[in-house]
C-alpha positions in Angstrom: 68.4 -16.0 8.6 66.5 -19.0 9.1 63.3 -18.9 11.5 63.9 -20.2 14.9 61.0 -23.2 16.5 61.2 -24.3 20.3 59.2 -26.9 20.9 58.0 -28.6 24.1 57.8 -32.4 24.7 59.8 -35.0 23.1 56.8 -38.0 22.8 56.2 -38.9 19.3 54.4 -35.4 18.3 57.7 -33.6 19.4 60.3 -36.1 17.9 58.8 -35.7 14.8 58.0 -32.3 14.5 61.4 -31.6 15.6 62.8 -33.5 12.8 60.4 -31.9 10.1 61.2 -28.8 11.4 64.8 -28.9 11.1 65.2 -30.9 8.1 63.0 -27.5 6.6 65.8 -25.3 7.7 64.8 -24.0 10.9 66.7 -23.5 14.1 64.9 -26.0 16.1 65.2 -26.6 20.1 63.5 -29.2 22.2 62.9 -29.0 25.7 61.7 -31.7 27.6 61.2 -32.6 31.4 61.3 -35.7 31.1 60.5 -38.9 28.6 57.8 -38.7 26.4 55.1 -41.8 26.0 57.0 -44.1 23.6 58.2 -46.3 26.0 54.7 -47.5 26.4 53.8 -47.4 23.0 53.2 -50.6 20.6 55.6 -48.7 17.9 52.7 -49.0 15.2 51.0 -46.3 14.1 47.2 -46.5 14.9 44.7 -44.0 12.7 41.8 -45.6 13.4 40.2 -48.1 15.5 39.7 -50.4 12.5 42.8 -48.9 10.8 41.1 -46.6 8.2 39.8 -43.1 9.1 37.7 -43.0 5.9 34.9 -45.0 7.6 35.0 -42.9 10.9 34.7 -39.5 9.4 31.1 -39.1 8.9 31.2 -40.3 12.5 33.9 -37.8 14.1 32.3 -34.4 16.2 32.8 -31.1 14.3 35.9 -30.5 16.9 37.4 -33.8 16.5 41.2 -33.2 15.4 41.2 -35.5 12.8 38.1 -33.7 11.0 39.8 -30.3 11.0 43.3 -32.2 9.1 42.4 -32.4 5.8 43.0 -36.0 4.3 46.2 -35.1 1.9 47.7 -33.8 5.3 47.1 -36.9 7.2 48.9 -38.4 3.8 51.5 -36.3 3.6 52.5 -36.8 7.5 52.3 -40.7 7.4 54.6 -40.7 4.1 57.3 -38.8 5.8 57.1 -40.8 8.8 57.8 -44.0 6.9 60.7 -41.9 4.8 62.3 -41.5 8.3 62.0 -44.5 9.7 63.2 -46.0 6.6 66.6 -43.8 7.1 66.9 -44.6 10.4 67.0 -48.4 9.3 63.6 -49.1 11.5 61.6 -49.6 8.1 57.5 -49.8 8.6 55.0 -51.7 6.3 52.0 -49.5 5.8 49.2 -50.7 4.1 47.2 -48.1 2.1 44.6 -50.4 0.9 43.9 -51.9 3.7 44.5 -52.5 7.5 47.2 -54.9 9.6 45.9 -57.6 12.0 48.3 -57.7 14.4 48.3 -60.6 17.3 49.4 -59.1 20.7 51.0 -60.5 24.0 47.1 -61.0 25.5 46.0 -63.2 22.2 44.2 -60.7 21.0 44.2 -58.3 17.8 45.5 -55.1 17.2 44.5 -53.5 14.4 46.7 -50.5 12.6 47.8 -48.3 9.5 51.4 -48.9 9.8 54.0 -51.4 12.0 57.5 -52.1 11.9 58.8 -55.0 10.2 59.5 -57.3 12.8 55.7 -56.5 14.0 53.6 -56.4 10.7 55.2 -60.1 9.9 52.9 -61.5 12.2 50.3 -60.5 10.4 47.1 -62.5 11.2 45.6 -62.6 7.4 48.9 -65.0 6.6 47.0 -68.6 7.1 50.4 -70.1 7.5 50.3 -71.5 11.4 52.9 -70.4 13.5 54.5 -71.3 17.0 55.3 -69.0 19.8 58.5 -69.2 21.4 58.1 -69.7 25.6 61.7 -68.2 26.8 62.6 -69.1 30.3 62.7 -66.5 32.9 61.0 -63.9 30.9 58.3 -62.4 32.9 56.7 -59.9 30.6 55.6 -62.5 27.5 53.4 -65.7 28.2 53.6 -67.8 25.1 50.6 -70.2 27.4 48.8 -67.6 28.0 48.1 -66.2 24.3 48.5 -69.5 22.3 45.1 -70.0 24.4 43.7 -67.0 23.6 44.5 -67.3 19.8 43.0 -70.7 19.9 39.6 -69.4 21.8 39.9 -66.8 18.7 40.0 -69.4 15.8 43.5 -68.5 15.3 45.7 -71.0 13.8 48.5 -71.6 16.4 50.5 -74.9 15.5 52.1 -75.0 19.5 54.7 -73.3 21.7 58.5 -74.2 22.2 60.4 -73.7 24.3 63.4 -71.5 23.9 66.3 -71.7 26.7 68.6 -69.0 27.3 71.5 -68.8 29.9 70.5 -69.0 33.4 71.1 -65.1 35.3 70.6 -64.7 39.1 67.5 -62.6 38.2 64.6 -62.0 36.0 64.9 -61.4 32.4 63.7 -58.2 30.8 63.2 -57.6 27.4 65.6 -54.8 27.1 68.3 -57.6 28.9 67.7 -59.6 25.9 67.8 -57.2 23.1 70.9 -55.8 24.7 72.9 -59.3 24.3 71.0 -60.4 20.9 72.9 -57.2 19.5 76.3 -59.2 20.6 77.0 -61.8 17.5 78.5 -64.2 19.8 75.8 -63.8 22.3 73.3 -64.8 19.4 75.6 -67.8 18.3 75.1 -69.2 21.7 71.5 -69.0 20.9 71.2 -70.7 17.2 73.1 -73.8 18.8 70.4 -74.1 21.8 67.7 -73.0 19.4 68.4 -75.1 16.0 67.3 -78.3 17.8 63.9 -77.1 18.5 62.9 -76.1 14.9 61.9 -79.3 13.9 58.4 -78.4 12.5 58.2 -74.9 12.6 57.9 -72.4 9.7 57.0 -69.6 11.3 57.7 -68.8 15.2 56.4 -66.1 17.2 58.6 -64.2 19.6 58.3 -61.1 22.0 59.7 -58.4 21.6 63.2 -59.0 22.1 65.2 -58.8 18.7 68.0 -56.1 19.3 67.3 -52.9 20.0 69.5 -50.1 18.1 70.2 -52.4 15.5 67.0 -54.4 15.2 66.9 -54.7 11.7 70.4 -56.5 11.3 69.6 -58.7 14.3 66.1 -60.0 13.2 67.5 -60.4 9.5 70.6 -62.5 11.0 68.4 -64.6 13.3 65.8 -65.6 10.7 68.3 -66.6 8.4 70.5 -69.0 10.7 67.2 -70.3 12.7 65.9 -70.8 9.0 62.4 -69.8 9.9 60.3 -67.1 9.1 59.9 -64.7 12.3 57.8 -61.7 14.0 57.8 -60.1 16.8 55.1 -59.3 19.5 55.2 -56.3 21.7 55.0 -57.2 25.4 54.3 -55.2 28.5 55.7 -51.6 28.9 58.6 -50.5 28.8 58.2 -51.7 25.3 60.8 -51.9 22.6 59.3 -51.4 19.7 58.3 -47.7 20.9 61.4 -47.5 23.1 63.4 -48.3 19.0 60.9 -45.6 17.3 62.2 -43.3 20.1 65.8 -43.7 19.7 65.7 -43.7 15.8 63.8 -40.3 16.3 66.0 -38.7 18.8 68.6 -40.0 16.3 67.5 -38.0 13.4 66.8 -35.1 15.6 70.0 -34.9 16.5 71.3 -35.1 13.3 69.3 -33.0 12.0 70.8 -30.1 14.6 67.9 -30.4 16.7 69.2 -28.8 20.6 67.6 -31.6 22.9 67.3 -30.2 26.6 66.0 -32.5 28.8 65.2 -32.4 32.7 64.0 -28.6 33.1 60.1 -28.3 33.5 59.3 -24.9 31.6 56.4 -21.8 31.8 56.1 -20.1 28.9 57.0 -16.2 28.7 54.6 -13.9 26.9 56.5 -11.2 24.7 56.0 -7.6 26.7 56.9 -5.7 23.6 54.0 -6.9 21.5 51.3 -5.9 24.0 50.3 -9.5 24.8 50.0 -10.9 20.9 53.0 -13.0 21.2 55.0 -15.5 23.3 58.9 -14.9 23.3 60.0 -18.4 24.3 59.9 -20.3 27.8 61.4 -20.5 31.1 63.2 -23.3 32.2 63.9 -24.2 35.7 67.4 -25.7 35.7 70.1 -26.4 39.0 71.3 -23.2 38.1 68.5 -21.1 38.8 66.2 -20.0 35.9 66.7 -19.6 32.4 65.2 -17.8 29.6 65.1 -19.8 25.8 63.5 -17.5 23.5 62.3 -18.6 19.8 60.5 -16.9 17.3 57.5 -19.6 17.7 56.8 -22.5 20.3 55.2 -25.8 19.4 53.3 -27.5 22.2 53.7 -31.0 22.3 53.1 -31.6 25.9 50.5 -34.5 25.6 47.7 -35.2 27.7 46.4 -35.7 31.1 48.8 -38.6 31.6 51.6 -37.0 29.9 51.5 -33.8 32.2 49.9 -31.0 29.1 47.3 -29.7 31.6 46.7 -29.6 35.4 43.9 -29.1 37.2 43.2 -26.7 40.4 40.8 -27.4 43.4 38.7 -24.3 42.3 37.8 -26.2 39.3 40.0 -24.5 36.4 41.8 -26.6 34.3 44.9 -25.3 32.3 47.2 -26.2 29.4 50.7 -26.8 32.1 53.3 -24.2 29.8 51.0 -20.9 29.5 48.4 -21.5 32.0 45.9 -20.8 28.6 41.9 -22.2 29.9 40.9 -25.9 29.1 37.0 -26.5 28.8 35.8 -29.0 31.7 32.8 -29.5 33.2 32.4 -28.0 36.9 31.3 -31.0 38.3 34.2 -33.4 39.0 32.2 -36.1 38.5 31.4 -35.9 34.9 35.3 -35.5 34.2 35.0 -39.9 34.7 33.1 -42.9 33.2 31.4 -45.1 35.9 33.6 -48.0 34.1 37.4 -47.9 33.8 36.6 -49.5 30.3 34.6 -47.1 28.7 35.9 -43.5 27.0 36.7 -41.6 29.5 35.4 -37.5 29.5 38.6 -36.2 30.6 40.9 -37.8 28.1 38.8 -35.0 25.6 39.8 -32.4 27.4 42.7 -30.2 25.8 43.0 -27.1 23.4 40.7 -26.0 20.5 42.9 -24.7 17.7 42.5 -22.1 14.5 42.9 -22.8 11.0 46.1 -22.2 11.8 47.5 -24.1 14.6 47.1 -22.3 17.5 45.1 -22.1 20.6 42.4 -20.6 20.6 39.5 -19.4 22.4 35.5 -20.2 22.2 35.5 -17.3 19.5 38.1 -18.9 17.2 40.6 -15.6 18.3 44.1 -17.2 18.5 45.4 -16.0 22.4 49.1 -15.5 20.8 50.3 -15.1 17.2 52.7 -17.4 17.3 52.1 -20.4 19.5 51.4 -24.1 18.3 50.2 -26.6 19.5 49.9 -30.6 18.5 49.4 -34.1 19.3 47.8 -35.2 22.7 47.2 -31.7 24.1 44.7 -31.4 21.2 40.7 -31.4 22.8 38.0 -33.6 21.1 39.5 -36.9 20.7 40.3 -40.2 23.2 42.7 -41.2 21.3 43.0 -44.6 23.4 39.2 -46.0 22.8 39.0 -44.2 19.2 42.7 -46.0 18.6 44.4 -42.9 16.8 46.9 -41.8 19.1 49.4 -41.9 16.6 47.4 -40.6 13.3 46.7 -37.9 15.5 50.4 -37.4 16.0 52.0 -37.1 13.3 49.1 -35.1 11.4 48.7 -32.4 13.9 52.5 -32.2 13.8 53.0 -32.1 10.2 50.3 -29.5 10.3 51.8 -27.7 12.9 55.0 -27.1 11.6 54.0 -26.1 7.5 52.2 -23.2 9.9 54.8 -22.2 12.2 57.2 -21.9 9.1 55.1 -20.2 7.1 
């Protein structure tokens, strides 16, 4: 009979580990109440602020969870990642030996361990100057606005152009025009208004925009009739390159024979029979009153403050949001904040301290059930945003995770 893992939260940590999980043989459920952070996300996968953890770790506090995942582990969880995102025909370029430079929709540079193709063919270490396309009625992407910041960088920017698409009576979105670029005579439309302009230019910038299921055929098709070399930049949220990496997931998931429940928010359910040791599985609240989804071990994957994994309470207690286990804060409110909205914030460390083997645990190292889990942003020690390794943290705590919970 093959062992039975519910998890809880469906950002990239769930996804993931609901994949690994199944595709390992077990009966895998995911319950989520609502969408997890992809849709904000960039798509690449960030390990380190300057894209190598190997120069951080002599750095990194004892309960940092990076320093407590051994570095074949964090291996071991990037390779699969690629593997699936290679199936799901959203392939990454990962560069082991050393980092991406990535330009973003401010002009700036984002450094990472991994991006999807579209993304990592921008990289800035190619000298060859490129354009950026300026598409009418686009409102999330200013071509102005970062060819200036580039310039103020010492980035080789040859110019913008400008790209026309068919007037609509509002606003375009990205998501509007990945939507139509996935129609082939949508994109014919395109090449004829678009040729003209191409005089010059080897290698053109765009945002985000390039299908969104099918992203790979659409980019390939484009860049071949446009006859230039082309990348993408991710623009404001919701973006696609995380809202693709979400789909693709949820895809394999699925396929896998994942059970994807979403809407219900869930408490967990402590297992009476084994005098407190272990959890039995959660309740969910559904339209139809409450309703009990037992497992034989749960995976947290709730994420952080700003994902909903704890709450706070006006006497000052701060708890994970599915068991109600204790978070470490300090009592005074006013240390949970940075004077600056710029600097590392104190409460984005707050979360759950974990055994050797996954689970939470209390200031003693004593696990509080046998056969909870817990990964990715609900994790304490890290802030993942100023540190920049949301996603190294991710997939590593997942892959980690799971090898425990099926062991």
């Amino acid at each position: 009979m093959s062992p039975t893992l519910l998890i809880v939260g469906q950002g990239l940590t769930g996804l993931f580990s609901a994949v690994l999980a199944a595709r390992r043989g077990a009966t895998v459920r995911l319950i989520a109440e609502g969408r997890g952070g992809l849709s904000l996300s960039h798509g690449c996968v960030d390990i380190w602020r300057n894209g190598d953890i190997r120069f951080a770790r002599r750095s990194l506090g004892r309960g940092h969870p990076l320093s407590e995942l051994p570095r074949e582990v964090r291996a071991e969880a990037l390779s699969e990642f690629l593997q699936l995102a290679q199936e799901a025909r959203l392939p990454y370029v990962a560069a082991p030996d050393r980092v991406l430079r990535l330009p973003t929709a401010l002009g700036s540079v984002h450094v990472t361990a991994a991006a999807p193709y579209s993304l990592a063919a921008g990289s800035l270490d190619d000298p060859t100057p490129f354009h950026l396309g300026r598409i009418g009625g686009l409102r999330d992407f200013s071509a102005d606005l970062a060819t200036s910041a580039f310039r103020a960088r010492g980035v080789n920017v040859a110019g913008t152009i400008d790209l026309p698409v068919p007037a609509r009576a509002r606003d375009l979105y990205a998501h509007d025009l990945a939507r139509l670029l996935e129609d082939p005579g949508y994109r014919e439309s395109l090449y004829r208004d678009w040729t003209p302009h191409m005089k010059g230019v080897t290698r053109l910038g765009l945002p985000a925009i390039l299908g969104g299921d099918h992203s790979l055929e659409v980019f390939t098709a484009m860049e071949q009739r446009l006859g230039v070399s082309l990348f993408e930049i991710p623009t404001l949220p919701p973006s696609l390159p995380g809202l693709r990496l979400e789909r693709a997931l949820r895809r394999l998931a699925v396929a896998s024979g994942v059970e994807v429940i979403e809407g219900p928010s869930v408490r967990g359910e402590v297992d009476g029979r084994s005098a407190g040791r272990r959890v039995s599985g959660v309740v969910a609240t559904t339209a139809g009153g409450p309703r009990v989804f037992r497992s034989q071990a749960v995976l947290l994957a709730t994420g952080g403050a700003l994902h909903g994994g704890w709450m706070s309470f006006a006497n000052g207690e701060v708890q994970d949001s599915v068991f109600g286990l204790p978070l470490e804060a300090p009592e005074d409110r006013e240390d949970w904040t940075a004077p600056s909205l710029f600097e590392s914030q104190p409460f984005s460390r707050f979360g759950l301290r974990l055994d050797s083997r996954r689970r939470p645990c209390d200031r003693r190292g004593r696990p509080y059930f046998e056969n909870l889990y817990a990964a990715g942003g609900i994790l304490a020690g890290a802030d993942r945003s100023t540190e920049g390794c949301r996603q190294g943290i991710d997939l590593a705590s997942a892959y980690a995770a799971v090898e425990a919970a099926l062991a």
